[in-house]
C-alpha positions as CSV (number, residue, x, y, z in Angstrom):
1,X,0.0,0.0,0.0
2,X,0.9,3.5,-0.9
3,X,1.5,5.9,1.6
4,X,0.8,9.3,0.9
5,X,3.4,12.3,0.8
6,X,0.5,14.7,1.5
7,X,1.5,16.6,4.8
8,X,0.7,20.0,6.7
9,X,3.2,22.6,6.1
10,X,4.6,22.6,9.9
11,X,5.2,18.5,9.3
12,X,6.9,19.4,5.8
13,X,9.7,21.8,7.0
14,X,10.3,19.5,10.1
15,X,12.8,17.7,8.6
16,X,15.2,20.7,7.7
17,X,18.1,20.3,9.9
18,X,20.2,22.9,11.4
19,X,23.1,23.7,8.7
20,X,20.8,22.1,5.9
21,X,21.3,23.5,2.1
22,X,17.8,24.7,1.0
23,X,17.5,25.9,-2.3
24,X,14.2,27.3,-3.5
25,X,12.8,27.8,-6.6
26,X,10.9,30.8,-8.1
27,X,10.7,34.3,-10.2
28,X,9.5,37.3,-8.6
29,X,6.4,35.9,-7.4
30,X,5.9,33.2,-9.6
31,X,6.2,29.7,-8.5
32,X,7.0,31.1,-4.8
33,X,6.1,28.2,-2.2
34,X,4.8,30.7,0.1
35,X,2.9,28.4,2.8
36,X,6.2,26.6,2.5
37,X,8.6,29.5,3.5
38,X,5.8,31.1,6.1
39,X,5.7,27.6,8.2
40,X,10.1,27.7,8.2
41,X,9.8,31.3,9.5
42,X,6.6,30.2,11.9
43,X,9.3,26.9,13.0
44,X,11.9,29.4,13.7
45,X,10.3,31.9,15.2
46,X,8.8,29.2,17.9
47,X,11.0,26.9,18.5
48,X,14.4,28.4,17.2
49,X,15.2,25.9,14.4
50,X,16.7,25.5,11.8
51,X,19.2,27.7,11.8
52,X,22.2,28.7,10.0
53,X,21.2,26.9,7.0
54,X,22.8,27.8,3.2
55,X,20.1,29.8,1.2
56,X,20.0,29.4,-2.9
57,X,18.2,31.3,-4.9
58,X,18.3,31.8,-8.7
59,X,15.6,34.1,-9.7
60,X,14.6,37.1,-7.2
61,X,11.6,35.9,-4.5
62,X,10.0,38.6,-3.1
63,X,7.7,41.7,-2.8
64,X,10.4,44.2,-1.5
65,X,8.7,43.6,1.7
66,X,7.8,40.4,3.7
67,X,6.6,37.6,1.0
68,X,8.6,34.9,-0.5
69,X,12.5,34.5,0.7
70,X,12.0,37.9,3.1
71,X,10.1,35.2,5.4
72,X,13.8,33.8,5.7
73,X,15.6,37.0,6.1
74,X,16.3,36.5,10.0
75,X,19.7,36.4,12.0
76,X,20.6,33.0,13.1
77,X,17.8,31.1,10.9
78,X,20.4,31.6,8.0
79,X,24.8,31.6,7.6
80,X,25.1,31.8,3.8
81,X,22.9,33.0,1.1
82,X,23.9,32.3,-2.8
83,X,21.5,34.0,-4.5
84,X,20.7,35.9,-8.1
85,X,19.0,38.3,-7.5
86,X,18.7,40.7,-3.7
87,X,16.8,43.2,-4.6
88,X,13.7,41.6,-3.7
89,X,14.5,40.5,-0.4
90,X,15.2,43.6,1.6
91,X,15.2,41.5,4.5
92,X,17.8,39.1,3.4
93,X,19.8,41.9,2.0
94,X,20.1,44.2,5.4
95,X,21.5,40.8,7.0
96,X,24.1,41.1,4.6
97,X,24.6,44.9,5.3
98,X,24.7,44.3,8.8
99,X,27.5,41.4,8.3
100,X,24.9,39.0,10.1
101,X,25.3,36.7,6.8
102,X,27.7,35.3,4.9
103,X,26.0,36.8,1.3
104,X,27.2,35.7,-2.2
105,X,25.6,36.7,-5.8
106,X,26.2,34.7,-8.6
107,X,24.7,35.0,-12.1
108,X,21.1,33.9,-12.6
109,X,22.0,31.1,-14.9
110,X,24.9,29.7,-13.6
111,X,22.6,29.0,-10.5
112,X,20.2,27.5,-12.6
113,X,22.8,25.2,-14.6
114,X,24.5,24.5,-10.8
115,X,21.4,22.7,-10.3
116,X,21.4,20.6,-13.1
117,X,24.7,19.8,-12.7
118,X,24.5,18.7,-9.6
119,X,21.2,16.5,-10.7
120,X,23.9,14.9,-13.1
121,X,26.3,14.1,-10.8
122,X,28.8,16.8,-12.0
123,X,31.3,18.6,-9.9
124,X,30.3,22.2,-11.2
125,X,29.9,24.9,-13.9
126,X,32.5,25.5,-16.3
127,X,31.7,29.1,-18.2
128,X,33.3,32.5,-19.3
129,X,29.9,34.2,-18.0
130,X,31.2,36.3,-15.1
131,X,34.3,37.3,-17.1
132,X,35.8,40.3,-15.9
133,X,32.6,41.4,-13.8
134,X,32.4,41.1,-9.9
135,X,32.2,37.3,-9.9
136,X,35.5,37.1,-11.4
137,X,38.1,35.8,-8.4
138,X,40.5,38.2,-9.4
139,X,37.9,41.0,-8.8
140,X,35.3,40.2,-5.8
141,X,34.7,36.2,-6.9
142,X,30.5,37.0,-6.2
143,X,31.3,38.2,-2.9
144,X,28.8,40.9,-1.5
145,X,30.2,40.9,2.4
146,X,33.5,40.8,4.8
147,X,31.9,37.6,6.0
148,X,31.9,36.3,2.5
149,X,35.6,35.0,2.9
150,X,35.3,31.7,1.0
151,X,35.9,30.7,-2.0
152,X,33.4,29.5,-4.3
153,X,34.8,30.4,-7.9
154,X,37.6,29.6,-9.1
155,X,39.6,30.9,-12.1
156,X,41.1,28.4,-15.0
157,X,42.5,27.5,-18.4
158,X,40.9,25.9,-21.3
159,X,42.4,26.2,-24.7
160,X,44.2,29.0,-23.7
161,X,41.3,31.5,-22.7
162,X,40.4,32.4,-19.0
163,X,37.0,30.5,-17.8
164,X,35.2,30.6,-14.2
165,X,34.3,27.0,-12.6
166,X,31.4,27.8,-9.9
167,X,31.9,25.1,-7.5
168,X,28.5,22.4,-6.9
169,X,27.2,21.8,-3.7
170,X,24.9,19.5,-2.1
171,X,20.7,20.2,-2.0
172,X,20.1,18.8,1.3
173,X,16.3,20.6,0.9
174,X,14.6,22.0,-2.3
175,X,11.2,23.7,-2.3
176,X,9.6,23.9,-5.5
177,X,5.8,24.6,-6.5
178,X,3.3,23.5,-9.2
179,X,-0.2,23.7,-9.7
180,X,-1.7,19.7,-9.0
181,X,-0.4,16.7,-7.2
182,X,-1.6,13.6,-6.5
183,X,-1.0,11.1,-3.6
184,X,2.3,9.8,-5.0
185,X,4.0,13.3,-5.4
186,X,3.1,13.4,-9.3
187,X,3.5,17.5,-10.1
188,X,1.6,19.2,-13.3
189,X,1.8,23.1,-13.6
190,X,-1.1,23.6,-15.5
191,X,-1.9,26.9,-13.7
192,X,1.8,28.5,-12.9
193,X,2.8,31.1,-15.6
194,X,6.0,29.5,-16.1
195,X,7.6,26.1,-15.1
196,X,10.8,27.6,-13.7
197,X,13.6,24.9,-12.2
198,X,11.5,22.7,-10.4
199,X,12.4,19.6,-12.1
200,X,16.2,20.1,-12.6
201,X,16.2,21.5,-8.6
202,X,14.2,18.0,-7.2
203,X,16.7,16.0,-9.4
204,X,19.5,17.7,-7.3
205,X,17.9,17.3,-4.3
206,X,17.6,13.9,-4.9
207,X,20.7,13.4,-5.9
208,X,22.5,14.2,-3.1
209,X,20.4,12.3,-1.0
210,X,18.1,15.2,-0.1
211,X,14.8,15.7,0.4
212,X,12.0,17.8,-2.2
213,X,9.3,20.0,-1.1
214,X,6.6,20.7,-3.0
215,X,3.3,22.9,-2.4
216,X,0.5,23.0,-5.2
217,X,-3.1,24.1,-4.6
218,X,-5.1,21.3,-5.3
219,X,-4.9,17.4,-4.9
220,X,-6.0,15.0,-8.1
221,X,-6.9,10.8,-7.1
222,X,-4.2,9.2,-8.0
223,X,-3.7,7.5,-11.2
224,X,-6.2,10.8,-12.9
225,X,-3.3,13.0,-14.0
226,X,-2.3,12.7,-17.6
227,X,1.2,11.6,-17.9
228,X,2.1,14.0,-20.4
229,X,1.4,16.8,-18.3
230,X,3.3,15.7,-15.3
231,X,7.0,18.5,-15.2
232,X,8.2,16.5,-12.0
233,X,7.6,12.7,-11.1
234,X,6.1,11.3,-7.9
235,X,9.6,9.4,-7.1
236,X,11.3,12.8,-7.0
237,X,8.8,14.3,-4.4
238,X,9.3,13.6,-0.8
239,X,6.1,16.1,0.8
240,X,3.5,17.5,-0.9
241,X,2.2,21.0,1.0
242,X,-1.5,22.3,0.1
243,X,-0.9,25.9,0.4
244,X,-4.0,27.9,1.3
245,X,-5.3,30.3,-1.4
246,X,-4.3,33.2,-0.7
247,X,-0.7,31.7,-0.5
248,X,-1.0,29.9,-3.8
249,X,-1.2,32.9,-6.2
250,X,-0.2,33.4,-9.6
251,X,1.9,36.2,-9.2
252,X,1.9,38.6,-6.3
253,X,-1.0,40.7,-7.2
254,X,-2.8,38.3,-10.2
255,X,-4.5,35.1,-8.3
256,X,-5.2,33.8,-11.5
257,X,-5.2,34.5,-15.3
258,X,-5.9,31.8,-17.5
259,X,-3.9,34.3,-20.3
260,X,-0.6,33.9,-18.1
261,X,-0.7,30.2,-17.7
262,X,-1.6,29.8,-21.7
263,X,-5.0,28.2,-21.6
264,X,-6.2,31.0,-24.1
265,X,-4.9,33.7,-26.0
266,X,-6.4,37.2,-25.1
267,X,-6.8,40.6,-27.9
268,X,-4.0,42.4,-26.8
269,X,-6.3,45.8,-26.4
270,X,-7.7,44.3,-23.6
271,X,-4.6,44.7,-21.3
272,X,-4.4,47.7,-19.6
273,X,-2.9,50.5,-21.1
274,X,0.6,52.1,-19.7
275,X,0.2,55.5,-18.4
276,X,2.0,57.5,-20.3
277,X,4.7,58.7,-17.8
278,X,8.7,59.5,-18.3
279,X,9.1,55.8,-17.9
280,X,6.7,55.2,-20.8
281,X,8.4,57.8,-22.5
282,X,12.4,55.7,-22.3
283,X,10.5,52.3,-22.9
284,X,8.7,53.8,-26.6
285,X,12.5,55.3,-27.4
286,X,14.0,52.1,-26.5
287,X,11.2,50.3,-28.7
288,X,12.4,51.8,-31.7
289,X,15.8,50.3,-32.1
290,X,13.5,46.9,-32.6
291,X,14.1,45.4,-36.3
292,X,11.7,42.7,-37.7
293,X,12.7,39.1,-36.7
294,X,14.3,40.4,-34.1
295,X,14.4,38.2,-31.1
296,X,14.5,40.0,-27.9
297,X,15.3,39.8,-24.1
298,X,13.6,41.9,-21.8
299,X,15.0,42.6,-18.2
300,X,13.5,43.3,-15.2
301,X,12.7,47.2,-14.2
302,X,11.9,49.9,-17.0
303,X,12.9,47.1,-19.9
304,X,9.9,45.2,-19.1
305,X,7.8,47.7,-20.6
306,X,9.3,47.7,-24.0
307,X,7.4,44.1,-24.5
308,X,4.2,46.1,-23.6
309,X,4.9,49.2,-26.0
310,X,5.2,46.7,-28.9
311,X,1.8,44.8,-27.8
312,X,0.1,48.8,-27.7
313,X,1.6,49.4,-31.0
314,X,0.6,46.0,-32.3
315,X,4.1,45.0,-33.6
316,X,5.0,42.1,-31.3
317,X,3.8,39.5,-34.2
318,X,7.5,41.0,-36.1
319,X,9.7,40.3,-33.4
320,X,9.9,37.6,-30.3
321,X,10.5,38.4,-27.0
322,X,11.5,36.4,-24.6
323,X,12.4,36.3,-20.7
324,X,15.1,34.8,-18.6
325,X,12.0,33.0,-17.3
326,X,11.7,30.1,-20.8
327,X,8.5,32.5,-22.3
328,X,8.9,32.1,-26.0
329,X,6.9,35.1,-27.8
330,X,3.7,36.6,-26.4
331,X,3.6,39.8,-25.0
332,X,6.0,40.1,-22.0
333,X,3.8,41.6,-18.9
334,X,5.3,43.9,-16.7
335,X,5.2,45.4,-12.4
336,X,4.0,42.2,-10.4
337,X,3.3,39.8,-13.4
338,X,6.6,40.3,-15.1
339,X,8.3,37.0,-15.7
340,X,5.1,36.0,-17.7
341,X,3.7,36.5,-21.3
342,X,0.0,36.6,-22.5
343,X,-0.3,34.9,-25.8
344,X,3.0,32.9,-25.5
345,X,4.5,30.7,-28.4
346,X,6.3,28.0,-26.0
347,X,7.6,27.9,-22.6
348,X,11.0,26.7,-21.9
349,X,12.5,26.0,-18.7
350,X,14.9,28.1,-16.2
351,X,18.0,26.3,-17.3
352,X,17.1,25.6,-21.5
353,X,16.5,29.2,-21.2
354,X,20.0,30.4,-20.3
355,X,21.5,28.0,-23.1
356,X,19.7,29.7,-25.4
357,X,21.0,32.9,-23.9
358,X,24.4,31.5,-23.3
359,X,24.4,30.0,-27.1
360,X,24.0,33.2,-29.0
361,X,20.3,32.9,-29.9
362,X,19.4,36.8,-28.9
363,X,19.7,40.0,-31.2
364,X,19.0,42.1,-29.2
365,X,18.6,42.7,-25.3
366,X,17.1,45.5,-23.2
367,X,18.5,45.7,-20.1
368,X,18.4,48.3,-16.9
369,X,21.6,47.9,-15.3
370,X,24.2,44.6,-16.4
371,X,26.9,46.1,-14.3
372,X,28.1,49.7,-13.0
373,X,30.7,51.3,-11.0
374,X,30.6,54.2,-8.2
């Protein structure tokens, strides 16, 4: 007989020990286990454990204020954050400030490609992204603290040009999210805007002998999910949380858009129009260096916008954007929803993304800020 992996919150996180390697997946507010990270901080804040676990984070998760990772951001539950992104976590990042962390930022995809690796067995990430930037040993190495005094990329040789190997570690915990689970830990994420690293992140969980966490919002009989759909199999799933509604939304401010997920395509004069402010005003100048066929990267900030100008002006059918996030064409959504697309052409995930990215398959890229000095 089959036991179920269906569990309360407070019985999921349980099992983190103290000096445990949680990594947790997300964007923004997409795909953010948020019942998940609430009962850790409720644990903590009780009965004083975990603490001083190993934080990883590829994609930003958080509001700016107290959702996603920010539920995490307290002295002694954590000793060492890796993450991609910090400036959605003002919690987490004032530990750092304050030296109460040991705080390391590496590139979004190289996080991302860790966790494959690691699902593969591999020792690390060989790459020349980082070059010459603050990751670079010979610069800061990804170090954003005093307390940062490790290691964790090292410079090398291959074929006589300078490349960065980012060091694996093990995933003693991974929290991931999707939409439906059965009772045997079956995952489908019918309902998430986009699929994110939850399959490669459980696989290197599980492969260094940890355990997988995963909260969805509703619970199928088991056998009734069609395997097609399933993104993460039942013998990769440890726990299955059911997060209460309001802690199982699409994005922080959308609880749910059948447009975002791509179960229907939408006219695009039906999305609200931008106000037309100075930050309207950069995003229709940047718009016009667009060519046709060009395909595009949005970042996060004013650049998201420039998907939106092109869905106003009804040009997005001549070019195809995409985000960091695996969307494939659509028009890119921006504030709270960005990460997503409505009317999408495909949806990769987090780490097939960044070989696209990594591989040369852009033209052109609108970014806010890559890297800048005082």
């Amino acid at each position: 007989m089959t036991i179920s992996k269906i569990v309360p919150a407070v019985d999921a996180v349980s099992v983190i020990r103290d000096g445990d390697v949680v990594a947790s997946s997300g964007w923004l507010g997409h795909g953010v286990a948020e019942a998940v990270l609430s009962a850790i901080e409720d644990r903590f804040l009780t009965h004083g454990a975990p603490t001083n676990l190993t934080l990883v984070w590829a994609g930003g998760q958080g509001d700016r204020a107290d959702r996603g990772l920010n539920h995490l951001g307290h002295e002694g539950l954590l000793l060492r954050t890796i993450g991609g992104h910090y400036g959605l976590v003002p919690k987490i990042e004032q530990l750092a400030i304050d030296e109460k962390i040991e705080a390391y930022n590496l590139p979004e995809g190289i996080i991302v490609h860790l966790y494959r690796n690691i699902a593969s067995g591999g020792p690390g990430v060989l790459s020349t992204v980082g070059i010459g930037t603050f990751v670079d040993p010979r610069i800061e190495g990804g170090k954003v603290n005093d307390s940062a005094v490790e290691d964790i990329v090292e410079l090398t040789r291959h074929e006589d040009e300078d490349w960065l190997f980012y060091r694996g570690f093990p995933v003693d915990v991974a929290i991931i999210r999707g939409t439906t689970a059965d009772p045997l830990g079956n995952i489908t994420t019918e309902k998430e805007a986009i699929s994110l690293e939850i399959l490669h992140l459980a696989m290197a969980a599980k492969a260094s002998g940890g355990y997988v966490i995963c909260q969805v919002e509703r619970i199928a009989e088991a056998g009734s999910l069609d395997s097609r759909d399933v993104r993460v199999p039942g013998i990769l799933v440890d726990a299955v949380v059911v997060a209460e509604p309001d802690q199982h939304t699409q994005s922080w401010n959308t609880v749910y858009n059948p447009a975002m997920s791509g179960e229907l395509r939408i006219p695009s004069e039906t999305l609200d129009p931008l106000p037309l402010d100075e930050r309207t005003v950069i995003a229709r100048r940047a718009a016009l260096e667009l060519s046709a066929d060009d395909i595009v990267n949005v970042g996060l900030g004013l650049p998201e916008l420039v998907g939106r100008i092109a869905g106003e002006e009804r040009i997005h059918d001549l070019v195809t954007f995409t985000i960091d996030t695996g969307v494939i064409g659509g028009i890119p959504l921006s504030g709270s929803d960005f990460g997503a697309a409505v009317n999408r052409e495909a949806l990769l995930d987090h780490a097939s993304s960044f070989d696209f990215i990594d591989g040369g398959g852009l033209t052109t890229v609108f970014l806010g800020v890559a890297e800048c000095d005082g």
